[in-house]
KOLSE-113800 format. One record per residue (C-alpha): x, y, z negated; residue number from 0. Coordinates in steps of 0.05 Angstrom, whole numbers, m for minus. Last residue first. Layout:
<r <X, Y, Z>, NUM> ...
//
This chain:
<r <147, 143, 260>, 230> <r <73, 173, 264>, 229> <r <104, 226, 325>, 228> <r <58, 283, 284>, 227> <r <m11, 303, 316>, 226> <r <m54, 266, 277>, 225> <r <m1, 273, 216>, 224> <r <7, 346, 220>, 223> <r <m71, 346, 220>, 222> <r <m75, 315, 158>, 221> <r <m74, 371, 118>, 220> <r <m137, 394, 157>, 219> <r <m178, 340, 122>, 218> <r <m196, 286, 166>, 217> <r <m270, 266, 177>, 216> <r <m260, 204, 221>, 215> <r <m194, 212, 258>, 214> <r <m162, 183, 199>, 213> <r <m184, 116, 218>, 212> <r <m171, 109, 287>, 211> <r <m97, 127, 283>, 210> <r <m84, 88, 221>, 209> <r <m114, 20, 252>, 208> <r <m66, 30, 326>, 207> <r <m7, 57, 281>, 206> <r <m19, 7, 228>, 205> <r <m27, m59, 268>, 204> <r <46, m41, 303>, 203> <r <81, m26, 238>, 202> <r <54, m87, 203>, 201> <r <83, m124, 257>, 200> <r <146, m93, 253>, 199> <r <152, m103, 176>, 198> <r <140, m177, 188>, 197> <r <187, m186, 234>, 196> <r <230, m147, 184>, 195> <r <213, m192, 130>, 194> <r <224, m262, 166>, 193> <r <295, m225, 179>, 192> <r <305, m215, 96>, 191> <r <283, m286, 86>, 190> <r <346, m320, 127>, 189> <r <385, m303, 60>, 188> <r <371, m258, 22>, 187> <r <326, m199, 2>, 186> <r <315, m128, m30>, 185> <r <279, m91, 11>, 184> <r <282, m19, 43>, 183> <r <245, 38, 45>, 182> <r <260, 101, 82>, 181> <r <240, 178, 54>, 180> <r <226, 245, 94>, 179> <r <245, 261, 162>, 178> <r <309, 311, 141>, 177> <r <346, 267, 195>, 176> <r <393, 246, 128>, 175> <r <343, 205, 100>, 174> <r <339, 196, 21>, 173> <r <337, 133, m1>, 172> <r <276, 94, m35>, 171> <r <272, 27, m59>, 170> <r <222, m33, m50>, 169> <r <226, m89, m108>, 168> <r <212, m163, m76>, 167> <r <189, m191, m132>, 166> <r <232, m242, m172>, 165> <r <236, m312, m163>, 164> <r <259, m295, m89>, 163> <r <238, m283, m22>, 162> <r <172, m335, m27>, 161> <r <129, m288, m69>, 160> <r <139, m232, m23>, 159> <r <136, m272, 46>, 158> <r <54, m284, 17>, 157> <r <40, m223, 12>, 156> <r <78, m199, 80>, 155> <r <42, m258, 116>, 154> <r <m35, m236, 97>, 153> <r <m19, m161, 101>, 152> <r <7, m174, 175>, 151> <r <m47, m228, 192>, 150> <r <m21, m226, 268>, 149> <r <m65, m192, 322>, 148> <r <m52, m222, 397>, 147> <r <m101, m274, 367>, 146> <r <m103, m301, 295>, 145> <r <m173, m272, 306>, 144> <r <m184, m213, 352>, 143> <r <m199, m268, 411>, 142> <r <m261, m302, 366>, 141> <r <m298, m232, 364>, 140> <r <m291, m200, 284>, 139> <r <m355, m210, 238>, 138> <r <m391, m148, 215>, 137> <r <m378, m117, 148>, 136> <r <m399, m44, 150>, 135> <r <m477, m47, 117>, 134> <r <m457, m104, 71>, 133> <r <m402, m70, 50>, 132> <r <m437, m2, 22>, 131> <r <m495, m52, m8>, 130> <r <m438, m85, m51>, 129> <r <m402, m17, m64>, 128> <r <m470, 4, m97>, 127> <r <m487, m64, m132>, 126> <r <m423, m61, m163>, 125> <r <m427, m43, m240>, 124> <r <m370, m42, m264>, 123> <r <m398, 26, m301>, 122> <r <m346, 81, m296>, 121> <r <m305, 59, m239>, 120> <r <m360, 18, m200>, 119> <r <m415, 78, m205>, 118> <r <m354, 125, m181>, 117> <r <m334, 79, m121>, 116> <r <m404, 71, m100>, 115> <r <m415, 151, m111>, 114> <r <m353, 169, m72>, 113> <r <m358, 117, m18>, 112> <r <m438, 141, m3>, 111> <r <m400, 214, m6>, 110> <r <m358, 201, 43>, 109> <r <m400, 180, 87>, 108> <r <m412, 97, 102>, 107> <r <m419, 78, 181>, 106> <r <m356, 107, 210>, 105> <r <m320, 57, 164>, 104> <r <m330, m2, 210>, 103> <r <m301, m63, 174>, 102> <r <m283, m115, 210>, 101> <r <m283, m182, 191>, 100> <r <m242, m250, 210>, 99> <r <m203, m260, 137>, 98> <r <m140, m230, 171>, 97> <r <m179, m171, 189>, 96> <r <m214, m159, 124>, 95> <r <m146, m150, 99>, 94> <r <m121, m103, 158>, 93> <r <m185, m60, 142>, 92> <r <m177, m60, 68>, 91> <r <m102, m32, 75>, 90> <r <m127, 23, 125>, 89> <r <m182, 48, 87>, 88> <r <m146, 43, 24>, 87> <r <m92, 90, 43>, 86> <r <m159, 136, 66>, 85> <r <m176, 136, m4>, 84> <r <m122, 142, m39>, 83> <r <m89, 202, m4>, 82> <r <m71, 242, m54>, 81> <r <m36, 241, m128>, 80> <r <m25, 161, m113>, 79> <r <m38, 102, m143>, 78> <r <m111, 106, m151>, 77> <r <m105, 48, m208>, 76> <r <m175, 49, m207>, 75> <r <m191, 41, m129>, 74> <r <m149, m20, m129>, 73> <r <m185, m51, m175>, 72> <r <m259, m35, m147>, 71> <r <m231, m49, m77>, 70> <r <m216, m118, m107>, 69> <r <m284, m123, m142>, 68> <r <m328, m99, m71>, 67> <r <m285, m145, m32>, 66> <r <m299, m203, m76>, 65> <r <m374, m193, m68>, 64> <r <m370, m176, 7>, 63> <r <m328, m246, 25>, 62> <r <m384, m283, m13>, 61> <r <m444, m252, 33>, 60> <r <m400, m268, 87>, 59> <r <m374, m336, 75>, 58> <r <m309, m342, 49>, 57> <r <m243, m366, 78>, 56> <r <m204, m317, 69>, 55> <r <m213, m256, 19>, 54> <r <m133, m251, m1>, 53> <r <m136, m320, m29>, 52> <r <m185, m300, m83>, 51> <r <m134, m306, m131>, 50> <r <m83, m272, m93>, 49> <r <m132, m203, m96>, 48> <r <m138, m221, m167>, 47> <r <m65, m222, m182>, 46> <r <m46, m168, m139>, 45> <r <m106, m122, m184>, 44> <r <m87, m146, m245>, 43> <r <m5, m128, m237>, 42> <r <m28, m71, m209>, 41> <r <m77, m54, m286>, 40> <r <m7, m77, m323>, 39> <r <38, m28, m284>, 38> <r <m15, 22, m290>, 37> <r <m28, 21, m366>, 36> <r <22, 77, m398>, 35> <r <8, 105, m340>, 34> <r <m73, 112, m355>, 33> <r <m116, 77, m299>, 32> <r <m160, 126, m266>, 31> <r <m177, 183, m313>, 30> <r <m260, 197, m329>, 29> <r <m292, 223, m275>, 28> <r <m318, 288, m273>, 27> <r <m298, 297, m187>, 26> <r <m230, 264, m198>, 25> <r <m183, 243, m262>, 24> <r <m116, 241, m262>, 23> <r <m52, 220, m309>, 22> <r <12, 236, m281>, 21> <r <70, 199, m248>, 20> <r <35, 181, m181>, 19> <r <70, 124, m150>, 18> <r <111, 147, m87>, 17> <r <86, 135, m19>, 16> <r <88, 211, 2>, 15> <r <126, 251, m55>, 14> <r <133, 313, m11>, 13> <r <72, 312, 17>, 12> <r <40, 314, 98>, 11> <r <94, 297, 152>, 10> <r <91, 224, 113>, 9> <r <23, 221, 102>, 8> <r <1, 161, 143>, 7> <r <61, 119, 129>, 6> <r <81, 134, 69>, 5> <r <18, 112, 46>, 4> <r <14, 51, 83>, 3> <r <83, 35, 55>, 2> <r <57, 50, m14>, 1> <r <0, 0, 0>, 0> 
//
């Protein structure tokens, strides 16, 4: 998620892809997961999302329920200072991808997503997300499915826990082009080129996913991006 991030904001902030390092709340709700919590409240949310075998292999109406909890998790770490929502966007849509669904955003408003999110947050009460998924979950075409498109977010999760017996750690350096920040991995072996394959096809899905998503009521601070080179 922090290379989505980084990815779709980074002619935008400063600190793009970098977890936040203050305590927020949004729009009268109450914070998103305290610091003092957050590594504990990701560690939850990975776990859960591997739990449920990253959404595949469920019927519909099932697929919607556990979506609606793991965007619920996600949603309340709200790792970054900006940009949560349409980094989720994008990270949803590739994971609904791999599990053969798509996910057509353009047909929830923002402030349907807002209250669902909200209701979730301060109630766990789902029913709103649940009826916000049912209305854009329709089932990907045969050809889109472990077609031309590889299950990027799918392969990357599951390359992380087989690097190492610790977790692949990612690590900023400063670029010297002025550009912003790179990210690197800490591997070995034969692993660390699985990775980059990996990374490249996680670049590819993101610039065609990323480029159709944020056209859809961007903010004018993300017009740099729209119009930026997206490297």
């Amino acid at each position: 998620m922090q290379w989505i991030h980084h990815y779709l904001f980074q002619d935008v902030y400063e600190w793009v892809g970098r977890i936040r390092t203050i305590d927020m709340g949004k729009g009268g709700c109450s914070v998103f997961q305290p610091l003092q919590l957050f590594t504990t409240g990701a560690q939850y949310a990975e776990m859960t999302l591997q739990h449920d075998h990253m959404l595949q292999g469920l019927d519909r109406d099932r697929f919607i329920e556990r979506l609606a909890a793991n965007y619920d998790n996600f949603n309340t770490l709200h790792p970054f200072r900006e940009g949560n929502g349409r980094t989720q966007r994008v990270f949803w849509t590739l994971i609904a991808r791999d599990a053969g669904w798509g996910l057509d955003w353009s047909q929830v408003s923002k402030r349907e997503n807002d209250v669902a999110s909200f209701i979730a947050h301060e109630n766990v009460d789902y029913h709103l997300l649940t009826h916000m998924f049912e209305t854009i979950t329709q089932p990907l075409p045969p050809g889109r499915i472990n077609g031309s498109h590889p299950p990027s977010i799918s392969r990357a999760a599951r390359l992380r826990r087989q690097v190492s017996r610790t977790p692949i750690r990612c690590f900023q350096t400063a670029s010297t082009s002025g550009r912003g920040q790179r990210y690197g991995y800490q591997t070995k072996g034969s692993d660390k080129s699985k990775l980059k394959k990996t990374a490249s096809y996680l670049r590819q899905e993101l610039k065609a996913e990323a480029k159709r998503l944020t056209t859809d009521q961007s903010p004018p601070e993300i017009s740099k991006y729209r119009h930026g080179r997206g490297r």
